[in-house]
Biotite code that builds the C-alpha atoms (Angstrom):
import biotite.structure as struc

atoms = struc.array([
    struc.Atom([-63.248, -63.417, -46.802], chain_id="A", res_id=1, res_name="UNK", atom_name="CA", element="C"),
    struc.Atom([-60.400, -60.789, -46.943], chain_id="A", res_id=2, res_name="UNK", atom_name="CA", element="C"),
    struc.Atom([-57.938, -63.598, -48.427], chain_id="A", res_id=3, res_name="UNK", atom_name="CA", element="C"),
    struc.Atom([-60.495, -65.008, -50.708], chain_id="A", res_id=4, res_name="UNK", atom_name="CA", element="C"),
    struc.Atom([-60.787, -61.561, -52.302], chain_id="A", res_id=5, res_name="UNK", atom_name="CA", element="C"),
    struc.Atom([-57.071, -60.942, -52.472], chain_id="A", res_id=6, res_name="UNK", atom_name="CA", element="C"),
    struc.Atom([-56.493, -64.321, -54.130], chain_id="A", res_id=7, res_name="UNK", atom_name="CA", element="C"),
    struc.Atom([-59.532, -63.579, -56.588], chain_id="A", res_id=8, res_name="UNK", atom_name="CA", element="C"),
    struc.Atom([-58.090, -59.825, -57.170], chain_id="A", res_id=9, res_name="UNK", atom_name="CA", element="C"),
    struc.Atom([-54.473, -61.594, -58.280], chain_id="A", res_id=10, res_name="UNK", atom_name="CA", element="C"),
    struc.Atom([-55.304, -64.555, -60.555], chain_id="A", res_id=11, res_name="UNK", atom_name="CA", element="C"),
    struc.Atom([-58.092, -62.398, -62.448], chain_id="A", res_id=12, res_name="UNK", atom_name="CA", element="C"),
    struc.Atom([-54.740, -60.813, -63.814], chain_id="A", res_id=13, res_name="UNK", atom_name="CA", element="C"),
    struc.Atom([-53.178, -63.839, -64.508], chain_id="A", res_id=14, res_name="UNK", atom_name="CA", element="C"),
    struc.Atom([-54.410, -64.376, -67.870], chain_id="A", res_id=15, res_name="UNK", atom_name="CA", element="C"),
    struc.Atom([-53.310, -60.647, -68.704], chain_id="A", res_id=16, res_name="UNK", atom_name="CA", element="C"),
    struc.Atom([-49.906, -61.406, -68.037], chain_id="A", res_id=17, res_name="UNK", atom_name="CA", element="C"),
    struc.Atom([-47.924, -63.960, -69.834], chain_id="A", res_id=18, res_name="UNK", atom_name="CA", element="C"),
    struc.Atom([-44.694, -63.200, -67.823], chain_id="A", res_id=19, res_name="UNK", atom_name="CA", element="C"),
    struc.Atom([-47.247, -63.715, -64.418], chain_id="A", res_id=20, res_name="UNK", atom_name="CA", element="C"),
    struc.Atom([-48.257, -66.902, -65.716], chain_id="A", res_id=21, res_name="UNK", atom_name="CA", element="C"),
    struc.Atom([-44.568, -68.109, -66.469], chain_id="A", res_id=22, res_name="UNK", atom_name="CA", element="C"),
    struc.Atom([-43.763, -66.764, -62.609], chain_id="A", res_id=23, res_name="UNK", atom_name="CA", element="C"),
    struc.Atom([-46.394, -68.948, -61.080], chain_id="A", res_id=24, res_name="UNK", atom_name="CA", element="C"),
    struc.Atom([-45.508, -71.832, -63.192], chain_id="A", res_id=25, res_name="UNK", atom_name="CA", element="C"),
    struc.Atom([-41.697, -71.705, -61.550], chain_id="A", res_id=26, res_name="UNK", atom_name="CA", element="C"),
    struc.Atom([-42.483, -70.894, -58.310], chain_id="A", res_id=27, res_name="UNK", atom_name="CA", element="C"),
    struc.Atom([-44.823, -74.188, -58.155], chain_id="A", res_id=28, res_name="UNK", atom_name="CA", element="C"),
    struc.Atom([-44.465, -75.445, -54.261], chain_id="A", res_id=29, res_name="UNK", atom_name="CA", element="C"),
    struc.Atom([-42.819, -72.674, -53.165], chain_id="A", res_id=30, res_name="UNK", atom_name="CA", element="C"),
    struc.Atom([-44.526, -70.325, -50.870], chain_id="A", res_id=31, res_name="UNK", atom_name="CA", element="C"),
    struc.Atom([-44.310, -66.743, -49.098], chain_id="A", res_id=32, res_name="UNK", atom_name="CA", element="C"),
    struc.Atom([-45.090, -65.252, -45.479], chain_id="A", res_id=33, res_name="UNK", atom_name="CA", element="C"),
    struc.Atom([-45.975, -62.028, -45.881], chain_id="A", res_id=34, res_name="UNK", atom_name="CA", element="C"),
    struc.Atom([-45.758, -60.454, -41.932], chain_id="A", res_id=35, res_name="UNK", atom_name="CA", element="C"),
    struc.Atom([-47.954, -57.604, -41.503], chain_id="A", res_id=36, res_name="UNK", atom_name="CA", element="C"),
    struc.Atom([-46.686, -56.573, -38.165], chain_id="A", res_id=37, res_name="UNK", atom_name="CA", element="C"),
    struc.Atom([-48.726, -56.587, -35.327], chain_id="A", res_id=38, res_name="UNK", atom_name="CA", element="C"),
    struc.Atom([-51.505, -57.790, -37.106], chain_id="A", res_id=39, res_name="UNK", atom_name="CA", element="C"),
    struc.Atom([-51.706, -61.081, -39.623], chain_id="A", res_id=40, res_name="UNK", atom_name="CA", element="C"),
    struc.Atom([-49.242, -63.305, -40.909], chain_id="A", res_id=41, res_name="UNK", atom_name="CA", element="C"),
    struc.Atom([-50.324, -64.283, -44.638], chain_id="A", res_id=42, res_name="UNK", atom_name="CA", element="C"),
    struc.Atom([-49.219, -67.382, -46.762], chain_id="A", res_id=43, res_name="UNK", atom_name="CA", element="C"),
    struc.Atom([-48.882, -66.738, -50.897], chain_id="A", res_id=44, res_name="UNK", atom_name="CA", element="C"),
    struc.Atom([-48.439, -70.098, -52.253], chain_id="A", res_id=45, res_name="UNK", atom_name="CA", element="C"),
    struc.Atom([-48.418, -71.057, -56.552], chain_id="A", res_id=46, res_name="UNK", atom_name="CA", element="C"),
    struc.Atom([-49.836, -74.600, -57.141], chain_id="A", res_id=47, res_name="UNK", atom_name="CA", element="C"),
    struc.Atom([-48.203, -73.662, -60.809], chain_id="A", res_id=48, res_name="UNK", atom_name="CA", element="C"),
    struc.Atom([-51.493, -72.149, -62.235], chain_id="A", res_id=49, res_name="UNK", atom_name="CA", element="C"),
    struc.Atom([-53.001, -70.052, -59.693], chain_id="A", res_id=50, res_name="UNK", atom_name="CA", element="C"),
    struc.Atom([-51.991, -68.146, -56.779], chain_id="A", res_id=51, res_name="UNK", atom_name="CA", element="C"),
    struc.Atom([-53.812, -69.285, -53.126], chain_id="A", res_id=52, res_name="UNK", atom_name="CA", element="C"),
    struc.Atom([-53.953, -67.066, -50.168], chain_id="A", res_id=53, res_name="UNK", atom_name="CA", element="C"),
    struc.Atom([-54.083, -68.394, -46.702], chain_id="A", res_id=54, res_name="UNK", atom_name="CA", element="C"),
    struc.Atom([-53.414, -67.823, -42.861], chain_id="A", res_id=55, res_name="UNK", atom_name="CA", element="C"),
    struc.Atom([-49.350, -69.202, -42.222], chain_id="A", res_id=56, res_name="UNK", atom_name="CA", element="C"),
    struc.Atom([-49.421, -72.062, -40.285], chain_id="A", res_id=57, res_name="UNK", atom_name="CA", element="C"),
    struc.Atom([-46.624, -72.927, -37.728], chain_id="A", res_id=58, res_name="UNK", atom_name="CA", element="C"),
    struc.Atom([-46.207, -76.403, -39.017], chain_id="A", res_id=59, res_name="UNK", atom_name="CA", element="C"),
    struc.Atom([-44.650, -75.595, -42.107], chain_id="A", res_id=60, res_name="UNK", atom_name="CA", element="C"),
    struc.Atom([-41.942, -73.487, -43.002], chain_id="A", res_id=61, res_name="UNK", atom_name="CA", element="C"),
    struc.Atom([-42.112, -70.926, -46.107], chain_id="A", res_id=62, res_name="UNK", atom_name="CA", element="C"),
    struc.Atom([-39.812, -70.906, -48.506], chain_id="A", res_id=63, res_name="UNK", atom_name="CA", element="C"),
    struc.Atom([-38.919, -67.212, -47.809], chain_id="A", res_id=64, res_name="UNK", atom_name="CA", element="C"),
    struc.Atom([-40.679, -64.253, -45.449], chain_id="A", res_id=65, res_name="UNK", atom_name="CA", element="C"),
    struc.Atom([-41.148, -60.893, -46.017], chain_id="A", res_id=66, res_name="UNK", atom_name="CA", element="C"),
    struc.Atom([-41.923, -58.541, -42.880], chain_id="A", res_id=67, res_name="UNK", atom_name="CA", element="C"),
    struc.Atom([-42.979, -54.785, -42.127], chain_id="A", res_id=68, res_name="UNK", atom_name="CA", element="C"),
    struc.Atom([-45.331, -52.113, -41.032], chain_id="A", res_id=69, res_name="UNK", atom_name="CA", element="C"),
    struc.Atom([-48.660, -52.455, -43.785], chain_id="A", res_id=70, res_name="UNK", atom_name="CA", element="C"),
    struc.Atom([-47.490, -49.250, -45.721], chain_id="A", res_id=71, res_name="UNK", atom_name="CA", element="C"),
    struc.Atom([-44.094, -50.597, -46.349], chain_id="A", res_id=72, res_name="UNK", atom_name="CA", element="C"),
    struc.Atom([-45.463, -53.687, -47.643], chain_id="A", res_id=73, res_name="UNK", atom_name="CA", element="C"),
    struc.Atom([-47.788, -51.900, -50.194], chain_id="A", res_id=74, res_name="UNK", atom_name="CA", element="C"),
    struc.Atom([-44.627, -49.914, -51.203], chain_id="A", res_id=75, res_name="UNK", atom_name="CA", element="C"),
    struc.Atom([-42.938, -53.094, -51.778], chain_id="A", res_id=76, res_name="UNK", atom_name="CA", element="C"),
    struc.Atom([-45.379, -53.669, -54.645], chain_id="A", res_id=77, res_name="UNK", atom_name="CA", element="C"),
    struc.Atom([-45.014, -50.250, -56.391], chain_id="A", res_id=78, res_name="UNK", atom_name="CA", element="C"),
    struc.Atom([-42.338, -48.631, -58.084], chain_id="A", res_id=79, res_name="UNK", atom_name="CA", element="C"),
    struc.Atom([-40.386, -47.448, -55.411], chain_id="A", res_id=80, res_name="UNK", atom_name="CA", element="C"),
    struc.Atom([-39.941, -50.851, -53.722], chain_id="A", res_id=81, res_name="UNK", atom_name="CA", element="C"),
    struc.Atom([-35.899, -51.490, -54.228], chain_id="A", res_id=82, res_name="UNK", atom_name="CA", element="C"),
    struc.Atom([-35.806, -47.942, -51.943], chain_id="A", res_id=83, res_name="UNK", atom_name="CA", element="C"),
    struc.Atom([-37.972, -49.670, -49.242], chain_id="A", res_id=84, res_name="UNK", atom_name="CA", element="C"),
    struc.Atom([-35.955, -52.446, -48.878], chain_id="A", res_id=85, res_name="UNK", atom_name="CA", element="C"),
    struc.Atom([-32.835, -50.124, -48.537], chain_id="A", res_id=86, res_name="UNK", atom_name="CA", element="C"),
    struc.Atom([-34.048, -48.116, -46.219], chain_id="A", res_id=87, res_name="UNK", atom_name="CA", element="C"),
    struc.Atom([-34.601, -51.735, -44.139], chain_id="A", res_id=88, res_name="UNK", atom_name="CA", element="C"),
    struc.Atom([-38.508, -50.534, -44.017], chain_id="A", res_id=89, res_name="UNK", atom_name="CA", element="C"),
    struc.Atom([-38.773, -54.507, -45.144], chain_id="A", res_id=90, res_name="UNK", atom_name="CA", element="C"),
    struc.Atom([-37.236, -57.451, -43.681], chain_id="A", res_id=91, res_name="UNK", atom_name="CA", element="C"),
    struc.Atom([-36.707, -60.328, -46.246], chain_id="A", res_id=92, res_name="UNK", atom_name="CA", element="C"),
    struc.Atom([-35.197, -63.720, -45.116], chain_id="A", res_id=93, res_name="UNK", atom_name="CA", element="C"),
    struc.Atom([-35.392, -67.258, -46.466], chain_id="A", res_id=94, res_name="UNK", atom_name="CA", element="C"),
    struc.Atom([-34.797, -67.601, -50.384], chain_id="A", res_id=95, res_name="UNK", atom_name="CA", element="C"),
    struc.Atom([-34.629, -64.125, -51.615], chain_id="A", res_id=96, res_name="UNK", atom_name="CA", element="C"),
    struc.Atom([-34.978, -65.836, -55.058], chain_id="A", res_id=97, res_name="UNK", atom_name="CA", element="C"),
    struc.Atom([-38.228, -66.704, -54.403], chain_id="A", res_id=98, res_name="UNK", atom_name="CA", element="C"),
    struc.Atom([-39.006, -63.279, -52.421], chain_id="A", res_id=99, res_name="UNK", atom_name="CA", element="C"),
    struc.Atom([-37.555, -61.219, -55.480], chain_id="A", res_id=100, res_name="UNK", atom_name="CA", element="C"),
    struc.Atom([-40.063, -63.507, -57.874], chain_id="A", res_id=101, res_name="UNK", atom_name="CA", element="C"),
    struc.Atom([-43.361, -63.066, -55.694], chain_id="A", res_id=102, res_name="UNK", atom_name="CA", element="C"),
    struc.Atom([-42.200, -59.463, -55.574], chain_id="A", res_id=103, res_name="UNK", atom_name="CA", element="C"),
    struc.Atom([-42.560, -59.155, -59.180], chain_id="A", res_id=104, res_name="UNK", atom_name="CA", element="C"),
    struc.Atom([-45.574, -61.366, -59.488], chain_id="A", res_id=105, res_name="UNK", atom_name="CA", element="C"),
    struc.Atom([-47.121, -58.519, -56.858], chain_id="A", res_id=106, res_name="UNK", atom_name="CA", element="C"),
    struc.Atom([-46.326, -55.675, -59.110], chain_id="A", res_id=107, res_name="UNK", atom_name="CA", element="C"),
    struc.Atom([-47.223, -57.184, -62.471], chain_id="A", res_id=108, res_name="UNK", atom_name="CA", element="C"),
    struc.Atom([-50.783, -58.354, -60.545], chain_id="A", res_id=109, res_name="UNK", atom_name="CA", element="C"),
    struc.Atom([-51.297, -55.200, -59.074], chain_id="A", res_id=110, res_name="UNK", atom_name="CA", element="C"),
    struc.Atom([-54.880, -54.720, -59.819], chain_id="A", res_id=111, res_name="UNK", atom_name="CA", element="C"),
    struc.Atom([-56.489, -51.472, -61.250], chain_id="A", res_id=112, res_name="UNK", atom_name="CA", element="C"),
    struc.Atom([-58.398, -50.477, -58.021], chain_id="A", res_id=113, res_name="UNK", atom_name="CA", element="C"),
    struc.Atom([-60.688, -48.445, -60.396], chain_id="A", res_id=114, res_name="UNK", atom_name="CA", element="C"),
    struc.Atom([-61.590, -51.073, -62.238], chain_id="A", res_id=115, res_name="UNK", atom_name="CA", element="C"),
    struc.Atom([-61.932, -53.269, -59.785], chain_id="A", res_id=116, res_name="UNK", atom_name="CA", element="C"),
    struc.Atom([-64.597, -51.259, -57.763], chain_id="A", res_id=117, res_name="UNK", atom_name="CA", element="C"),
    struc.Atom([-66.231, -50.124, -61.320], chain_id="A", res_id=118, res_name="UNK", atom_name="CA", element="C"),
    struc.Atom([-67.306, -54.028, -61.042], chain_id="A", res_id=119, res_name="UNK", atom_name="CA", element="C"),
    struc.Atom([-68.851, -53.431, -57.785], chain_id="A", res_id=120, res_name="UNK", atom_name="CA", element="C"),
    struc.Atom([-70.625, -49.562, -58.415], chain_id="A", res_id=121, res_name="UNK", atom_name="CA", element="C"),
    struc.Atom([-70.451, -48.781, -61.921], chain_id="A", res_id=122, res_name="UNK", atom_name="CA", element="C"),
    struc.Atom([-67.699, -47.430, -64.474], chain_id="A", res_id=123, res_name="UNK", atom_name="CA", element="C"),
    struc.Atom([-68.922, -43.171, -62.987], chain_id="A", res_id=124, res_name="UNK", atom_name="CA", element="C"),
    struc.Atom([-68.985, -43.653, -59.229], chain_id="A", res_id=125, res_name="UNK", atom_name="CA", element="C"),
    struc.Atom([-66.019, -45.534, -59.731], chain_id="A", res_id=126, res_name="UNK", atom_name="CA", element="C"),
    struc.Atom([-64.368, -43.350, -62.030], chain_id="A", res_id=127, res_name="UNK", atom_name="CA", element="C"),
    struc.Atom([-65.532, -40.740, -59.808], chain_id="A", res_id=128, res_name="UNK", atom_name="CA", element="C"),
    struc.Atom([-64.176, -42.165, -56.118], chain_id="A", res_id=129, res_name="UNK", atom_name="CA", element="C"),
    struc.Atom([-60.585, -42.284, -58.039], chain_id="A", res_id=130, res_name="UNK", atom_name="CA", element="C"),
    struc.Atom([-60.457, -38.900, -59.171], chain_id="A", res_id=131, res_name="UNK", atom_name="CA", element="C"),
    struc.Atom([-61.517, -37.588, -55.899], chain_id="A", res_id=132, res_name="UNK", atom_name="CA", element="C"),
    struc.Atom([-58.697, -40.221, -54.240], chain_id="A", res_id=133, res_name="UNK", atom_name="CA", element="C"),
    struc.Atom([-56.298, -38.687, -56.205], chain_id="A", res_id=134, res_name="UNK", atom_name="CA", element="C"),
    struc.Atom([-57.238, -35.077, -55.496], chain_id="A", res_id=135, res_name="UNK", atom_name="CA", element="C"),
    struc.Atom([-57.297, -35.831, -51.905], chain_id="A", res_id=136, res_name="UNK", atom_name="CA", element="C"),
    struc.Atom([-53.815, -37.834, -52.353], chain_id="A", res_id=137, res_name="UNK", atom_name="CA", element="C"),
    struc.Atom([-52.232, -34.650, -54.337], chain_id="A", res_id=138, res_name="UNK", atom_name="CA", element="C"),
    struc.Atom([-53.882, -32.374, -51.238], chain_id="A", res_id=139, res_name="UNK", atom_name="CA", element="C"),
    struc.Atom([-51.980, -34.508, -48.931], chain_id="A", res_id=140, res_name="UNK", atom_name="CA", element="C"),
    struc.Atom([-48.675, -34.240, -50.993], chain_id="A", res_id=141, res_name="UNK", atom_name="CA", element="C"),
    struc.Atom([-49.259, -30.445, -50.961], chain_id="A", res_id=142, res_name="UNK", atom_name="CA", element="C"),
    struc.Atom([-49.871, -30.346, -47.086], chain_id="A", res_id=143, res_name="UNK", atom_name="CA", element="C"),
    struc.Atom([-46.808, -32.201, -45.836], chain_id="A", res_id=144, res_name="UNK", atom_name="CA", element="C"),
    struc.Atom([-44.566, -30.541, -48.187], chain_id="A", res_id=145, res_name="UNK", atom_name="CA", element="C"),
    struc.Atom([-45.627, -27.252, -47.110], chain_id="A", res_id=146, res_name="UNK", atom_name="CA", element="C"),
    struc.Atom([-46.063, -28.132, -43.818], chain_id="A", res_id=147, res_name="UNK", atom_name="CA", element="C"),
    struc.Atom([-42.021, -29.109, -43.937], chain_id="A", res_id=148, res_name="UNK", atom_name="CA", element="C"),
    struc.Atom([-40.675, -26.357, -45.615], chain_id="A", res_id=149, res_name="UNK", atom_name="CA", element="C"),
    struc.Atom([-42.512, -24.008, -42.898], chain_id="A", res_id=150, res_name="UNK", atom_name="CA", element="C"),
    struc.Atom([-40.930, -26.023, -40.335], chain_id="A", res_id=151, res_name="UNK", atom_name="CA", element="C"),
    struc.Atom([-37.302, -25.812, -42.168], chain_id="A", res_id=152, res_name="UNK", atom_name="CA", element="C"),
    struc.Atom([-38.075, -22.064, -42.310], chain_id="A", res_id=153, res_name="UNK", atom_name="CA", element="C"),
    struc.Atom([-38.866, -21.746, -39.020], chain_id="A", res_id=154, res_name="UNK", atom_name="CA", element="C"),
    struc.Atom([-35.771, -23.716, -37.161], chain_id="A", res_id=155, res_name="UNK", atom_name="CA", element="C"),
    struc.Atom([-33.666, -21.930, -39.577], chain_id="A", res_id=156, res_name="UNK", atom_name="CA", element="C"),
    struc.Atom([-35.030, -17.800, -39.539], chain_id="A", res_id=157, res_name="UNK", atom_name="CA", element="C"),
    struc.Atom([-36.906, -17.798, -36.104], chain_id="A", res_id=158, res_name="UNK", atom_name="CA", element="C"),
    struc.Atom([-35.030, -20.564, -33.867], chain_id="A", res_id=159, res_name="UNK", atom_name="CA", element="C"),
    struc.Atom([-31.877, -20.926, -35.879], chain_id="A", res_id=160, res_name="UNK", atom_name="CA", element="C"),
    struc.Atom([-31.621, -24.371, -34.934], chain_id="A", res_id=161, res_name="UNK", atom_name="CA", element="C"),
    struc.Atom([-30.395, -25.066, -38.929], chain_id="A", res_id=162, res_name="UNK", atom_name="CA", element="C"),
    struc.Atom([-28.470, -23.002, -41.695], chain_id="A", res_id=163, res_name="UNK", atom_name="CA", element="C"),
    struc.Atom([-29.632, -22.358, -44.944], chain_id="A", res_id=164, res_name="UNK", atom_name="CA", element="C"),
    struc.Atom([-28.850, -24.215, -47.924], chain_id="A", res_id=165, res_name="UNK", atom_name="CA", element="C"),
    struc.Atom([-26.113, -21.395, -48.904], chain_id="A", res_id=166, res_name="UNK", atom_name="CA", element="C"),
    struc.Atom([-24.903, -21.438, -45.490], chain_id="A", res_id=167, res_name="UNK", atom_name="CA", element="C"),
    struc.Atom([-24.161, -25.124, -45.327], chain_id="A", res_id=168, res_name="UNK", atom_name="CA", element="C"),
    struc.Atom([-22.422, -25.107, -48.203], chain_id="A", res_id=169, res_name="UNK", atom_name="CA", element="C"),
    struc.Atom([-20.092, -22.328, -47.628], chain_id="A", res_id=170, res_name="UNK", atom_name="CA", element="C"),
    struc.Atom([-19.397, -23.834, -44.952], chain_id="A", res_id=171, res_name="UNK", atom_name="CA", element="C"),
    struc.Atom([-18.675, -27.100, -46.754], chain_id="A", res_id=172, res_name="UNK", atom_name="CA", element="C"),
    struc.Atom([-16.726, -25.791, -49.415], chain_id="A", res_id=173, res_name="UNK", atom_name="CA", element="C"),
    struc.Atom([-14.187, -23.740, -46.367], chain_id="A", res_id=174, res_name="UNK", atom_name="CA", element="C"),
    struc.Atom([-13.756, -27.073, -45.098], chain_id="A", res_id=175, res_name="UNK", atom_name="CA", element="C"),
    struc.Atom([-12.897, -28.984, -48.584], chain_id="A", res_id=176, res_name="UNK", atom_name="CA", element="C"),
    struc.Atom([-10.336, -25.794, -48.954], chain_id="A", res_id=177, res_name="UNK", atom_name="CA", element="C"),
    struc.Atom([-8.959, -26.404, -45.359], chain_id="A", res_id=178, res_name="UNK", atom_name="CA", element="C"),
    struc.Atom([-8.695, -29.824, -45.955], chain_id="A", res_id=179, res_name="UNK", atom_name="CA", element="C"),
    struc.Atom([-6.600, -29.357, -49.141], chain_id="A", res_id=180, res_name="UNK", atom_name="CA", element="C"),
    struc.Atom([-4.236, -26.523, -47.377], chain_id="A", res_id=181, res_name="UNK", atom_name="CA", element="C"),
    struc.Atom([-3.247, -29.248, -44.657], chain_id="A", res_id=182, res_name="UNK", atom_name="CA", element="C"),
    struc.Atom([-2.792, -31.998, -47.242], chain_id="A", res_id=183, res_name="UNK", atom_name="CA", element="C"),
    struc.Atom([-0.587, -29.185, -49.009], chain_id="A", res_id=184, res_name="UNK", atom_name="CA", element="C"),
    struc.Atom([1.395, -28.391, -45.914], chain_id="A", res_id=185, res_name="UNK", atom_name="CA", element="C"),
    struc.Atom([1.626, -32.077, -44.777], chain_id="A", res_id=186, res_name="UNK", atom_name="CA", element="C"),
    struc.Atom([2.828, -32.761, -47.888], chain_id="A", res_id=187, res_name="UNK", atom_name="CA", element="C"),
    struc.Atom([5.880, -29.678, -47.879], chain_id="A", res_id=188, res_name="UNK", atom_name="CA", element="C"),
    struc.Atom([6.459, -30.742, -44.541], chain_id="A", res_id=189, res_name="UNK", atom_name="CA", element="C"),
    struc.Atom([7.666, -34.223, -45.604], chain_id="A", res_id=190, res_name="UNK", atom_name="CA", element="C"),
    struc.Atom([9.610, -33.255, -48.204], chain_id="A", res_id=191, res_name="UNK", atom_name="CA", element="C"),
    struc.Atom([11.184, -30.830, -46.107], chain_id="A", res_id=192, res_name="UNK", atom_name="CA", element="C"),
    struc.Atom([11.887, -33.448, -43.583], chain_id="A", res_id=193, res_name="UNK", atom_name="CA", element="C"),
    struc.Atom([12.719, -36.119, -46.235], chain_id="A", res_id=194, res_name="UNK", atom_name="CA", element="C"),
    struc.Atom([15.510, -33.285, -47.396], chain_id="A", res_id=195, res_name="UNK", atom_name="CA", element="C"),
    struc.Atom([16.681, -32.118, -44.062], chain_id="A", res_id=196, res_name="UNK", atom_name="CA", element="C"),
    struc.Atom([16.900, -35.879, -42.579], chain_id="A", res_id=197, res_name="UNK", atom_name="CA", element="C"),
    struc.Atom([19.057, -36.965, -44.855], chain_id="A", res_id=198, res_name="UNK", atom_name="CA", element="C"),
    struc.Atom([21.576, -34.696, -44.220], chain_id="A", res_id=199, res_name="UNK", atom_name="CA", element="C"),
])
């Protein structure tokens, strides 16, 4: 059921996107296993006009794999997914060519989740449900970054566990001048030496 509905949710943007279309032409017989760890391994697979969703099966290989927790994978989809894959939050192996390509197929699919359930409860509810997702997503934004600078605040004033920003780079900046008054003596001292020793 779940797979079914993924599938439909990506090739009802097909015709939408030209670039898609071109995509799923190319990567015709080539497929992707998309780990969610711990929990299902997923097959995407392009018979060159639509995309098909299924269960990996060990008797075939995929072309290329793409592992990781279920939040890293949906941030692999958005706009920050080249940072996710630096960070190593992702695990790709196998043709990256053809991980790269279903990587872009993902975010030029990436269905309008308002839209999508406006087909299910009407364009209001729907329209609704998002605004009050996003509210509750900009609430939760709010919360851990306040939450995090009262924790900075606190190992810094009450524990003094960390310095403050001016602190650390004070600190930094007696260091770069250290640094540069031993390269300077280092550097007198071989001349010196270069002067002396020849003598």
């Amino acid at each position: 059921m779940l797979r079914a509905t993924l599938g439909n949710l990506l090739n009802r943007g097909l015709p939408r996107s030209p670039r898609a279309r071109q995509l799923v032409a190319e990567l015709e017989g080539r497929s992707l296993d998309v780990e969610v760890r711990d929990l299902v391994t997923l097959r995407v697979s392009s018979n060159g006009q639509t995309l098909e969703i299924d269960r990996a099966h060990g008797d075939t290989v995929a072309s290329a794999t793409i592992a990781g927790g279920p939040l890293s994978l949906l941030a692999l989809a958005g706009d920050s997914g080249q940072a996710v894959i630096q960070r190593g939050d992702v695990r790709i192996s196998g043709d990256t060519d053809v991980a790269q390509s279903y990587r872009e197929l993902a975010q030029l699919l990436r269905p309008d989740l308002e839209e999508e359930l406006s087909l299910v409860i009407g364009d209001v509810p729907a329209h609704q449900l998002a605004r009050l997702a996003r509210l509750g997503g900009r609430f939760g934004q709010r919360a851990a970054a306040t939450t995090l600078q009262n924790l900075a605040e606190y190992l810094g004033h009450e524990r003094g566990d960390l310095v403050s920003r001016n602190e650390g780079e004070e600190f930094l900046r007696g260091v770069d001048a250290m640094r540069e008054a031993v390269d300077r003596l280092e550097a007198r001292l071989d001349v010196l030496s270069r002067r002396y020793g020849a003598s």
